[in-house]
N, C-alpha and C positions, 0 to 999 in steps of 0.2 A: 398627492403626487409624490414618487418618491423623489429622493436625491439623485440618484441614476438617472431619472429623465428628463431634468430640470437643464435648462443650457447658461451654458455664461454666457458674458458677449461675446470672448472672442472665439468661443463652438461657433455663435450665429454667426459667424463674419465666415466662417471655412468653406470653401468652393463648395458647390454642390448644396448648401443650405438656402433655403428662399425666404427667411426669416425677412422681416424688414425693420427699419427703424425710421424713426419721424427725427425731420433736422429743420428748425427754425433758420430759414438762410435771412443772410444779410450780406451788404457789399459795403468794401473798404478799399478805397483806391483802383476800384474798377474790377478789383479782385472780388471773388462770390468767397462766403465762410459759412458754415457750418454749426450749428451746436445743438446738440439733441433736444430734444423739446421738454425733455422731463429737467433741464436743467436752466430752464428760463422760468424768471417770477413774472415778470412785466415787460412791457416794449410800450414806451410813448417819447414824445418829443419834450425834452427838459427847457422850461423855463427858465432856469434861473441855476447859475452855480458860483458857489462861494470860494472863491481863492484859497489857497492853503498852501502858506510860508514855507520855504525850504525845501518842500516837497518835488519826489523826481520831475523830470519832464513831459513824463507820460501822467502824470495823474493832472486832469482837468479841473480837478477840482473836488469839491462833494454838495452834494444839495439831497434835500427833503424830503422823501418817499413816505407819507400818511405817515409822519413822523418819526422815520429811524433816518440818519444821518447814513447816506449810501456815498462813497467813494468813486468818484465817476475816473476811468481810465479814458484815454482818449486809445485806440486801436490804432490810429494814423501815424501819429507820434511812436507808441508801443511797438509798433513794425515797422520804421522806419521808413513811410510813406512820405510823399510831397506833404506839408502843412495845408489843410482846408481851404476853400475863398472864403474872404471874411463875407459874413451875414451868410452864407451856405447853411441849411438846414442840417441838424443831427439829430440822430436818433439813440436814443437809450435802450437797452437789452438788461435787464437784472439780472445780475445770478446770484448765486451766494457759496461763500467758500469756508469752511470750516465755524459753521456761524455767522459768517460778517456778511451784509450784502457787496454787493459788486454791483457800478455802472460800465458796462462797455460803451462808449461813444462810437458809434458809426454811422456811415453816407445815407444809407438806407435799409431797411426791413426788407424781407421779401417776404415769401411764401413758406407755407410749411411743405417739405417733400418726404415722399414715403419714400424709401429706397431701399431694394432688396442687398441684404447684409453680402451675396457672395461676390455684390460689384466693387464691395469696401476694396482697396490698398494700400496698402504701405507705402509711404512715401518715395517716391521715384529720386534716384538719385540727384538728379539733374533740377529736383523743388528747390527754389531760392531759402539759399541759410536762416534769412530771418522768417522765412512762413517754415521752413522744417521747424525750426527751433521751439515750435509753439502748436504742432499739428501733430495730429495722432495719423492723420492717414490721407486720403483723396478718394473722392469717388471722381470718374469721368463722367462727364454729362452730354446729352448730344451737343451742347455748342463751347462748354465753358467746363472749366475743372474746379471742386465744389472744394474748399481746405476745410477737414472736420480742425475747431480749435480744440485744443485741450485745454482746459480753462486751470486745472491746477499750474501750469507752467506759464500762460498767461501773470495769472496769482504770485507763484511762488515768484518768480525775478522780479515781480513788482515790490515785493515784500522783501526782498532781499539788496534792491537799490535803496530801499528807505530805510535800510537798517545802515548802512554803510554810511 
C-alpha cells in the first residue's frame, strides 16, 4: 500500500468517511468515557493498593500487575468528581504511557463500541472544563454523550502535580 492511501486518524474522523474505531467504555460519576481499545492492557477489579507518601490526590495509590508496579489514578478524584461510597466497587483499566503502566480507577467497565469515525467531534463549547481539559473529542450516543479521554493529558498533569 502506498503512502497516498494509507489514512491517519484524523482523515478517518473527516465527515463523509465510514471508517470506525473500537472504544473500551467505562463510567465515572455517572459520566460514559472512552478509550480506544488498542490503548488498554487490562481491565480487572484491584484487590489491594499500596499507599504512596506525598503523592497528589488523584493517585490511589499503586499495586501489583504479574509483577510490574502499576500506578493506579483514581479518575473521580483526577476530574473532580463526588469521592466514591466507601466499600463501592472499582474497576481498573491499564494503559501505558511512554513505557510506564497506568491504573485508571473507575465505577465500572462497559462494552466495547464500534463507532463510525465521521460521528467523532470536537468538543462542544459548552463540555464542562474539567472533561474538556482531558478529552480529545465526543461522540453523541442515542441516550448518553461518550468523552473520548486522551490519556496523555490525563498522564502528563499527573506527572506534572508530582513533580511540583
Amino acid at each position: 500500500m502506498s503512502t497516498n492511501t494509507m489514512q491517519t486518524d484524523n482523515e478517518a474522523r473527516m465527515p463523509g468517511n465510514t471508517a470506525t474505531s473500537d472504544y473500551v467504555t467505562m463510567s465515572v460519576g455517572g459520566q460514559l468515557f472512552g478509550i480506544p481499545v488498542l490503548e488498554v492492557h487490562d481491565v480487572f477489579v484491584p484487590s489491594k493498593l499500596a499507599h504512596v507518601p506525598m503523592a497528589p490526590p488523584e493517585v490511589a495509590g499503586v499495586l501489583n500487575l504479574r509483577g510490574r508496579i502499576v500506578t493506579a489514578i483514581d479518575l473521580r478524584q483526577r476530574l473532580g468528581f463526588e469521592p466514591r461510597d466507601p466499600g463501592a466497587q472499582v474497576m481498573a483499566v491499564v494503559i501505558e504511557y511512554q513505557g510506564e503502566p497506568y491504573s485508571l480507577l473507575v465505577d465500572a467497565v462497559g462494552e466495547v463500541l464500534s463507532l463510525e469515525a465521521n460521528c467523532f467531534e470536537r468538543n462542544p463549547s459548552n463540555l464542562d472544563a474539567k472533561l474538556r481539559d482531558v478529552s480529545e473529542g465526543i461522540f453523541r450516543l442515542e441516550d448518553r454523550l461518550m468523552v473520548v479521554i486522551q490519556l496523555d493529558k490525563i498522564i502528563l498533569l499527573l506527572n506534572g502535580a508530582m513533580a511540583a
